[in-house]
GUGU-445790 format. One line per 8 residues: number of its first residue (from 1); their letters; for each residue x negated, y, z negated of C-alpha. Coordinates in nm, 3 decimals, decimal comma. Each point is the difference from the previous one (the first is absolute). Layout:
NUM> a> X:Y:Z; ...
% end
This chain:
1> xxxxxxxx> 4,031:-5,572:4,524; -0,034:0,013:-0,380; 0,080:-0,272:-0,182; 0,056:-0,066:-0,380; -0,341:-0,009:-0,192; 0,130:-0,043:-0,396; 0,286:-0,174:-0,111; 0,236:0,273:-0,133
9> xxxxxxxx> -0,090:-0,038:-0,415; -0,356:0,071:0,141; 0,134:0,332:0,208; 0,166:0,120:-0,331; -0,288:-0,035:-0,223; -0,258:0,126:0,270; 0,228:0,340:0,029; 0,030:0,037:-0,362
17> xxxxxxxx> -0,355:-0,032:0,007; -0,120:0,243:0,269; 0,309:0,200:0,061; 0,126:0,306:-0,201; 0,229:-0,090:-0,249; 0,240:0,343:0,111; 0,033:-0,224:0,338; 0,297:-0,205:-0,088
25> xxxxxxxx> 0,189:-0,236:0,242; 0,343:-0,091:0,080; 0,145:-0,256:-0,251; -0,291:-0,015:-0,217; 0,072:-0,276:-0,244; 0,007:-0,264:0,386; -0,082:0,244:0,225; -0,028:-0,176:0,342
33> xxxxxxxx> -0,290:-0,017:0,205; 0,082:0,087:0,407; -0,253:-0,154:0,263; 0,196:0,098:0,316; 0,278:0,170:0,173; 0,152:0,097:0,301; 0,339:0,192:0,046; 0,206:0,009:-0,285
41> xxxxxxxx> -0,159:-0,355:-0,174; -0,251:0,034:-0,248; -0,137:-0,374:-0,059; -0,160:-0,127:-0,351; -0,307:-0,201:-0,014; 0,214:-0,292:-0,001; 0,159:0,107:0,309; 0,326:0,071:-0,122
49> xxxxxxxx> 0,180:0,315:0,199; 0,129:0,309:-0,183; 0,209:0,261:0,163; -0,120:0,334:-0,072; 0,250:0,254:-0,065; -0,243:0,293:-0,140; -0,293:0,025:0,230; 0,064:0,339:0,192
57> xxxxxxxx> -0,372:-0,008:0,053; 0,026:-0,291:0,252; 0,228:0,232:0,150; 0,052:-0,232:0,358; -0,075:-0,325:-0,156; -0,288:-0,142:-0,170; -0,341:-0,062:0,226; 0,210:0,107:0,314
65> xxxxxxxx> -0,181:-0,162:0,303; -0,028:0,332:0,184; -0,090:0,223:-0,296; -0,341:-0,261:-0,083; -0,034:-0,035:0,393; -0,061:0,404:0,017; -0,194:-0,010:-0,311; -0,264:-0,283:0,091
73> xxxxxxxx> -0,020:0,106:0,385; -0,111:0,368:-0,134; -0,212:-0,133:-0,262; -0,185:-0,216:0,257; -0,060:0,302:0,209; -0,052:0,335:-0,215; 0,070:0,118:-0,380; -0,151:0,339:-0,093
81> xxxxxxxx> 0,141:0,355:-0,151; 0,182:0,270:0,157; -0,252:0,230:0,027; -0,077:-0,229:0,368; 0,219:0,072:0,230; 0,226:-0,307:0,063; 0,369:-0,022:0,219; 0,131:-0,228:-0,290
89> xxxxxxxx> -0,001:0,313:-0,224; 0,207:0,259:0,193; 0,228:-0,273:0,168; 0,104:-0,097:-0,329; 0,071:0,343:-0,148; 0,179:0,094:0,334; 0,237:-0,324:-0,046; 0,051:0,080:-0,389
97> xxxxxxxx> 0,073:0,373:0,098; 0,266:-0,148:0,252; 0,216:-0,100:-0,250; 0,016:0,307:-0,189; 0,124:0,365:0,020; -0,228:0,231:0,232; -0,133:0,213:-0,223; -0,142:-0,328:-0,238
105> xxxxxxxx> -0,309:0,020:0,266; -0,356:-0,031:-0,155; -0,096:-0,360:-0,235; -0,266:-0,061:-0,228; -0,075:-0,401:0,018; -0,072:-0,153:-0,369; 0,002:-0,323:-0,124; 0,294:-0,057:-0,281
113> xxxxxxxx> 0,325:0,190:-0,096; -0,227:0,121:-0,316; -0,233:0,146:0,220; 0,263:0,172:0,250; 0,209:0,172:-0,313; -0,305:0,093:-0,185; -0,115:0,163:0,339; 0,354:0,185:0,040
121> xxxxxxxx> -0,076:0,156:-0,353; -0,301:0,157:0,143; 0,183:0,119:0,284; 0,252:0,136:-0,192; -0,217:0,206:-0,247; -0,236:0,108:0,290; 0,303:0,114:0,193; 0,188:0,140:-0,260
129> xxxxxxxx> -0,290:0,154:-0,257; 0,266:-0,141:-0,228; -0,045:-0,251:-0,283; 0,304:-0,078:-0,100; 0,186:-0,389:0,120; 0,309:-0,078:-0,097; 0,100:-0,379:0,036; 0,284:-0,251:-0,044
137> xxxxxxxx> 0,071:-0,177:-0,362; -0,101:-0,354:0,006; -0,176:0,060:0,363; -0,331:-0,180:0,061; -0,219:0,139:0,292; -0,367:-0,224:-0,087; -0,284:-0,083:-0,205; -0,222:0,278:-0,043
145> xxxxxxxx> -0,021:0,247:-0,245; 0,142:0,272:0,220; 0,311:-0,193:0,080; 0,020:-0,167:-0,391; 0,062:0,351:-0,100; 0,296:0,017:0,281; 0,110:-0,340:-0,096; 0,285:-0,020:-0,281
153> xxxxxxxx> 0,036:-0,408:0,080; -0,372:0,007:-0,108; -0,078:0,300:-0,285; 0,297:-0,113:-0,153; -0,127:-0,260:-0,126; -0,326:0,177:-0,138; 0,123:0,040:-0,368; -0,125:0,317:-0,138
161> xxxxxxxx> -0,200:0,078:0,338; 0,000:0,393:0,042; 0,183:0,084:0,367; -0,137:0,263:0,218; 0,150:0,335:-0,019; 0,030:0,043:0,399; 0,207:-0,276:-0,017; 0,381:-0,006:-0,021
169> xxxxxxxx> 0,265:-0,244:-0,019; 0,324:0,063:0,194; 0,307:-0,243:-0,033; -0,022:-0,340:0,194; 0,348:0,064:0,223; 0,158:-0,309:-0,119; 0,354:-0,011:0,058; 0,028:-0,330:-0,223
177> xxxxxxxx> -0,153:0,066:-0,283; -0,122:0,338:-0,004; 0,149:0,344:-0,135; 0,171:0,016:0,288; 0,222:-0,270:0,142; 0,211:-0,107:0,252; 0,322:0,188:-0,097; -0,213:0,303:-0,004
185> xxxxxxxx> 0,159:0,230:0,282; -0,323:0,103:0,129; -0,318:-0,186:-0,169; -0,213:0,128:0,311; 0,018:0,353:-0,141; -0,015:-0,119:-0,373; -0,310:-0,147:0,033; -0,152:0,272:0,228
193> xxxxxxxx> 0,105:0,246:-0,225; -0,197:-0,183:-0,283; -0,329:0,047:0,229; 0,095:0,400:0,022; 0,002:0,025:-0,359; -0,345:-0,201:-0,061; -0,123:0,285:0,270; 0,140:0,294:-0,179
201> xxxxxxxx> -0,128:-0,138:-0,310; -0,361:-0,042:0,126; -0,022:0,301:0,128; 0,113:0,154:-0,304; -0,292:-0,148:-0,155; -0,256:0,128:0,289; -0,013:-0,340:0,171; 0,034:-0,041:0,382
209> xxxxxxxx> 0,172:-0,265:0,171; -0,239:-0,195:0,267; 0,227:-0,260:0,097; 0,274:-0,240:-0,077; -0,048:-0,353:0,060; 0,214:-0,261:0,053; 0,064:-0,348:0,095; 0,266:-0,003:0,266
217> xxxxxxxx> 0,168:-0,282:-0,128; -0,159:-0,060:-0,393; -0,046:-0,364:-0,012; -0,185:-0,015:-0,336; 0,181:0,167:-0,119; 0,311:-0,198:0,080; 0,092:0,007:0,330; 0,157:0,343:-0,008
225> xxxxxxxx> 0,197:0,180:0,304; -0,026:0,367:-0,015; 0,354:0,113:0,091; -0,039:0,176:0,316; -0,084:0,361:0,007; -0,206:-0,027:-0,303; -0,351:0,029:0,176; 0,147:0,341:0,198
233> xxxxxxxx> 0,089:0,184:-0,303; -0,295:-0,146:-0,173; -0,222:0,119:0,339; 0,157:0,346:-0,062; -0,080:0,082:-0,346; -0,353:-0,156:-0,008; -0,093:0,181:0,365; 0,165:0,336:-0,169
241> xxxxxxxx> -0,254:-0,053:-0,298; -0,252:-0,026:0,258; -0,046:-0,350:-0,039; 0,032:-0,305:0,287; 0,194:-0,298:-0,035; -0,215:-0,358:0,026; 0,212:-0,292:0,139; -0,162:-0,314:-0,146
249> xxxxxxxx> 0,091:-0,294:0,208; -0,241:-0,254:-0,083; 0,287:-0,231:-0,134; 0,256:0,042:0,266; -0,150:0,133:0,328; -0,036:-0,163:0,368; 0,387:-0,074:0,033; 0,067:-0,192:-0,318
257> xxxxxxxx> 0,355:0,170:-0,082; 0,116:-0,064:0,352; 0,168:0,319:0,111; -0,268:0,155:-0,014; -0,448:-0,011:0,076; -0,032:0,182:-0,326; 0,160:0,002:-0,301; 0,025:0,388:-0,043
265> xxxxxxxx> 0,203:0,001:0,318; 0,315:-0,130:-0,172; 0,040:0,321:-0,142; 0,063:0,148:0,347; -0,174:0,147:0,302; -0,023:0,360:-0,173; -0,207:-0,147:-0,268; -0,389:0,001:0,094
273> xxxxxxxx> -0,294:-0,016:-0,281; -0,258:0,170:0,082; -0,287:-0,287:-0,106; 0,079:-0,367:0,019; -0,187:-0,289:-0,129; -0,006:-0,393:0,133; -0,187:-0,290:-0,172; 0,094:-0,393:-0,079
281> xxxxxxxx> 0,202:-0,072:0,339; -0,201:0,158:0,257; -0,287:-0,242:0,019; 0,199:-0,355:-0,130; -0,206:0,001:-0,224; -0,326:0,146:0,112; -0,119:0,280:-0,214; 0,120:0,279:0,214
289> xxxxxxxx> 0,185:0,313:-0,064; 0,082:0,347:0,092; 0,107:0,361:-0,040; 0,183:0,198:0,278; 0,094:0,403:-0,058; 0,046:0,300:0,222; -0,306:0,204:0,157; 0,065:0,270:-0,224
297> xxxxxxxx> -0,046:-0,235:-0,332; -0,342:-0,130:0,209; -0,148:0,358:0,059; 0,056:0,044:-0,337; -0,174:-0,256:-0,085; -0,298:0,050:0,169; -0,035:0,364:-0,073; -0,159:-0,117:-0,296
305> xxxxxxxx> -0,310:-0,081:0,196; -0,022:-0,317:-0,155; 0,007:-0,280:0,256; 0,195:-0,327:-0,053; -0,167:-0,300:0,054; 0,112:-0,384:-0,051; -0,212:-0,275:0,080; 0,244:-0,277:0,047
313> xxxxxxxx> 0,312:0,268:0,116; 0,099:-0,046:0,315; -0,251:-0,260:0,144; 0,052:-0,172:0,307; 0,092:-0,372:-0,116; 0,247:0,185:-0,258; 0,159:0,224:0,289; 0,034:-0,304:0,176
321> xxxxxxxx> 0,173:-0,181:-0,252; 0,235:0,284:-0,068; 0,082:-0,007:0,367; 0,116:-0,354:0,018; 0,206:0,020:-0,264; 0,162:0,272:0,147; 0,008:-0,182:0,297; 0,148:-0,318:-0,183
329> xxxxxxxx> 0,264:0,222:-0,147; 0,138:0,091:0,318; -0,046:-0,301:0,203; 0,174:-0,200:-0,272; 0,279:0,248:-0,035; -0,114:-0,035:-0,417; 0,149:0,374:-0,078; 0,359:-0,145:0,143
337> xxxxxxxx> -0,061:-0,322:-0,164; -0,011:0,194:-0,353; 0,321:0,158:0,121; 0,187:-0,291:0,079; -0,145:-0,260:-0,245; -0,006:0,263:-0,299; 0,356:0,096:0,060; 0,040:-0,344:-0,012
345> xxxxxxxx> -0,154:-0,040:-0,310; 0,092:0,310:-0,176; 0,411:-0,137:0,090; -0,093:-0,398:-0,201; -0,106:0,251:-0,309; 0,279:0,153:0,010; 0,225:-0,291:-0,013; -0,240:-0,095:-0,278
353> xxxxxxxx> 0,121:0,290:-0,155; 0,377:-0,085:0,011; -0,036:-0,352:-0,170; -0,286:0,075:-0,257; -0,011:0,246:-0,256; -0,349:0,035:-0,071; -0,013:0,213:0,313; -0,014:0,356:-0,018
361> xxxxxxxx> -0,054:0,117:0,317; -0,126:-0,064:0,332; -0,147:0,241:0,192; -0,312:0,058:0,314; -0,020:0,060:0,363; -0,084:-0,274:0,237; -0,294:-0,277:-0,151; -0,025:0,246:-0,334
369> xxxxxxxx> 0,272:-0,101:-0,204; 0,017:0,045:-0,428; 0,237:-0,265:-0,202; 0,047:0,199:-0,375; 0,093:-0,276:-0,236; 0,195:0,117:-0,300; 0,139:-0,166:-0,326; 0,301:0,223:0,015
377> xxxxxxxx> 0,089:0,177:0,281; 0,201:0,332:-0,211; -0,304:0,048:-0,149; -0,279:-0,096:0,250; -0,199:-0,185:-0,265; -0,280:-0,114:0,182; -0,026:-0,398:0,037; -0,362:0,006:-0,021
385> xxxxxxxx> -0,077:-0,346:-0,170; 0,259:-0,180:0,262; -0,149:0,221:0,294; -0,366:-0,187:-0,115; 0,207:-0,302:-0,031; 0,130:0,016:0,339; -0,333:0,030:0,167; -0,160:-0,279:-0,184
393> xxxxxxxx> 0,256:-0,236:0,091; -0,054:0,080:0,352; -0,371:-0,048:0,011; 0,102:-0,338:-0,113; 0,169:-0,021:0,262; -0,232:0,114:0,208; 0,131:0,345:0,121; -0,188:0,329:-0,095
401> xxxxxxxx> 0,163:0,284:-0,138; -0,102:0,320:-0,230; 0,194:0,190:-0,284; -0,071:0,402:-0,026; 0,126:0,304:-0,075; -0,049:0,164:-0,335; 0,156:-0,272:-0,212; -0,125:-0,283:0,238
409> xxxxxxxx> 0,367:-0,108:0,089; -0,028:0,099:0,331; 0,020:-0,326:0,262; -0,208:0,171:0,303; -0,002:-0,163:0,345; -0,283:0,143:0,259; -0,086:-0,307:0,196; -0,221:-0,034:0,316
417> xxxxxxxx> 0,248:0,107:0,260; 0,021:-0,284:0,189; 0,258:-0,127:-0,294; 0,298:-0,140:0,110; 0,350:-0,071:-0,077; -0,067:-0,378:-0,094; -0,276:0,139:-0,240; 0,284:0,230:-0,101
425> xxxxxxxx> 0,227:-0,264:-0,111; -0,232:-0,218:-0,154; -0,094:0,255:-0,254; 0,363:0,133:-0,041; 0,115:-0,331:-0,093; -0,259:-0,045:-0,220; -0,016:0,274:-0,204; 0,404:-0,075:0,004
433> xxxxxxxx> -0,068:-0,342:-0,164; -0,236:0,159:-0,253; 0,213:0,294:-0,107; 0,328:-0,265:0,007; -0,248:-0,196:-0,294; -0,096:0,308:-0,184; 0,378:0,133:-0,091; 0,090:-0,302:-0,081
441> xxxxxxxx> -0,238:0,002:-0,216; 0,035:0,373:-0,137; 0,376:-0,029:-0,013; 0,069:0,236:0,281; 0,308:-0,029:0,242; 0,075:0,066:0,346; 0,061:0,390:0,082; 0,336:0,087:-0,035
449> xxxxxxxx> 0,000:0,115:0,328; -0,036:-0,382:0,161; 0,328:-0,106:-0,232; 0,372:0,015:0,149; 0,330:0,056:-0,162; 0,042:-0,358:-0,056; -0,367:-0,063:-0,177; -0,180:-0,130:0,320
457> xxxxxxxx> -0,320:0,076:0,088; 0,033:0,225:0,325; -0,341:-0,089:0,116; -0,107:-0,022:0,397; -0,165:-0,263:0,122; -0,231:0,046:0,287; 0,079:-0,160:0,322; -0,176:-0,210:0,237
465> xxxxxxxx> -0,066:0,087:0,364; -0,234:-0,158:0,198; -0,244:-0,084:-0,275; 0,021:0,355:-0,162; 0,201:0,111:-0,339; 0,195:0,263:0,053; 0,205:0,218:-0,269; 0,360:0,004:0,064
473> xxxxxxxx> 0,077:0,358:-0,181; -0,099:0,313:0,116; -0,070:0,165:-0,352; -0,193:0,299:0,079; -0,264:0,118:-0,294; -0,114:0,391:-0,043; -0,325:-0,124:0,123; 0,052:-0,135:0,350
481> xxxxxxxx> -0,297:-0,071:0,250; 0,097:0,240:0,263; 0,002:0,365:-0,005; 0,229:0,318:0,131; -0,360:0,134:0,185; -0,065:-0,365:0,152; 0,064:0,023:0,374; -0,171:-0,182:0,247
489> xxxxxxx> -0,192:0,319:0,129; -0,176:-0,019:-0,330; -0,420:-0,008:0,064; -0,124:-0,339:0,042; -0,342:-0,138:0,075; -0,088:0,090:0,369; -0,256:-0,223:0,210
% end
């Protein structure tokens, strides 16, 4: 077991010394130095326990007991490339494939969600003899230099940098903040239409559309929900073009929103992308990842005549891995758990929402859930200072949280699923405290909305029941944690 070797001062200076300066860490002016964990705990070299509310890569709890069991017992017996035949390989595929539309048949096993989008390009320009990709404003889809040129989050903040010319930007479909909003009577179509016109455009200009990318659920961007029926009429146009649609799901996949496996099924079951990539959840943290299309997209592929080769894809201690946490997810019940606990979750928020002003919205689908702090709510002005604020004061309180989007005002949630309601409440009532402090000090007043006739507050307290807080109002919020298309024949993990 590893054990602290520096005191922390030394750890700083020794990674300012050795490690790229580009490399930054969370809350650099104390950043805090993690020796161990184990569910959702994180615990300093002191010992002290922090509850993690943003590591989706520990997707069924940090150092899960079966997930390093697998690992260690396959490492003891065989670790080699996929070129060797091996069972681990082609029981793992047949389990992913299981939870996905038929004709999503044939992976390619990488090692990071970089690796599996920048492998989807190829696939896409092989397949299509197209060029052309159009992708999501503010969307981030990895490190390298194929995906910084599809990465808005990133090349925007390249001042001066020149951006490809087979790349296009369409409209993030924001219904908050973006062009167009809630009270739009059909945003689905808006945005879609948007897409059209970057097509017609392009190929007014002799470019070809490959592919569209897109993050099922955007999470650096801001935790964005597509409204449902965007991908379809997105599918349409780009597949018209001659292009394919790429799900990414790197963020959001392997039953984090609840409903749903996958985060491009909330759309609805006539919605199927013809390549989709997984990373960051599906090894808890071992470097694992893959890509999953239809045979046609593979023959494609291959008619190139170039073979594809990884060394580390798809080798038998990372198969086995990947199967365990599958396994974990189902024996645990972890995709219900996200259901149940992030409704939970998602309902505190919203009461948030009715006694403080500083929040704008609250939106997100089971244990993926986006808190948009504003300094005026008419206007949306982003809160970005008190959004940094926020999540300072709660590391000092010892609970970890992340602001993003594209003015970093954005409170994200994506927590190891084994997060529960207590964990729940503890950061709700936290982040209450914090926000109660920070309009007192700004000047800002309860929302109208929480303030009868008479000048009372209105506001609901929870109520206790057998240990648990529960809301006593049934406020309902445009973005709700179930779906029309969730039934309980949806596909779920088979054994």
């Amino acid at each position: 077991m590893a054990t602290e070797t520096f005191d922390k001062q030394k750890t700083i200076d020794l990674r300012k010394k050795h490690v790229g300066p580009s490399c930054k860490v969370f809350f650099s002016h104390d950043p805090i130095k993690i020796v161990r964990a184990r569910g959702q705990y994180m615990y300093n070299e002191k010992d002290e326990r922090y509850l993690d509310c943003i590591n989706n890569v520990a997707h069924v709890g940090h150092c899960h007991p079966d997930v390093v069991k697998a690992g260690a017992e396959q490492m003891e017996l065989l670790n080699t490339n996929s070129r060797f035949l091996h069972d681990n390989l082609v029981l793992y595929a047949q389990r992913l494939q299981d939870t996905l539309p038929e004709k999503l048949s044939v992976c390619y096993f990488v090692n990071s969600g970089s690796e599996a989008n920048d492998l989807a390009l190829r696939l896409a320009w092989q397949y299509t003899g197209h060029k052309d990709i159009i992708t999501l404003d503010n969307a981030y889809h990895g490190h390298v230099s194929s995906l910084i040129d599809i990465s808005p989050y990133k090349f925007h903040q390249l001042a001066g940098a020149e951006h490809s010319q087979h790349v296009h930007m369409a409209l993030s479909p924001d219904i908050y903040r973006g062009k167009y909003r809630e009270d739009h009577p059909d945003p689905a179509t808006a945005y879609a239409d948007n897409v059209k016109d970057i097509i017609e455009k392009a190929q007014e200009n002799g470019h070809k559309i490959a592919a569209f990318i897109a993050e099922s659920l955007q999470s650096c961007g801001g935790q964005i929900i597509p409204p449902v029926g965007y991908f379809q009429k997105v599918a349409q146009h780009v597949r018209k073009a001659g292009g394919i649609f790429i799900a990414d799901e790197v963020q959001v996949g392997f039953g984090r929103v609840g409903t749903h496996f996958w985060g491009f099924q909330l759309q609805g079951e006539d919605f199927v992308p013809d390549i989709v990539t997984m990373g960051k959840p599906i090894g808890n943290g071992h470097p694992m990842s893959c890509v999953i299309t239809t045979r046609e997209v593979a023959e494609g592929f291959m008619s190139s005549g170039m073979e594809y080769f990884n060394t580390f894809g798809g080798n038998p201690v990372s198969c086995a891995i990947g199967l365990a946490v599958l396994d974990v997810i189902e024996k645990e019940d972890l995709q219900d758990n996200a259901l149940r606990v992030g409704g939970y979750l998602t309902q505190l928020l919203e009461n948030l929402k009715e006694r403080h002003s500083l929040v704008g919205d609250v939106r997100g689908h089971g244990l993926f859930v986006g808190v948009e702090l504003v300094r005026d709510r008419q206007k949306r002005t982003p809160a970005t200072a008190e959004a940094q604020d926020v999540i300072y004061r709660l590391k000092e309180q010892r609970i970890l949280l992340s602001a993003d989007g594209p003015h970093r005002n954005v409170l994200k949630f994506k927590p190891p699923m084994c997060f529960s309601r207590e964990d729940a409440e503890l950061a709700v009532e936290k982040i209450d405290q914090i926000l109660t402090d920070l309009e007192k000090a700004l000047g800002l007043h309860i929302p109208e909305a929480t303030i009868s006739e008479n000048g009372h507050s209105k506001r609901k307290e929870p109520l206790e029941e057998n240990g648990h807080v529960h809301p006593s109002n049934g406020s309902s919020h445009k973005h709700t944690t179930t779906h029309p298309h969730s039934t309980k024949s949806n596909k779920r993990l088979r054994t």
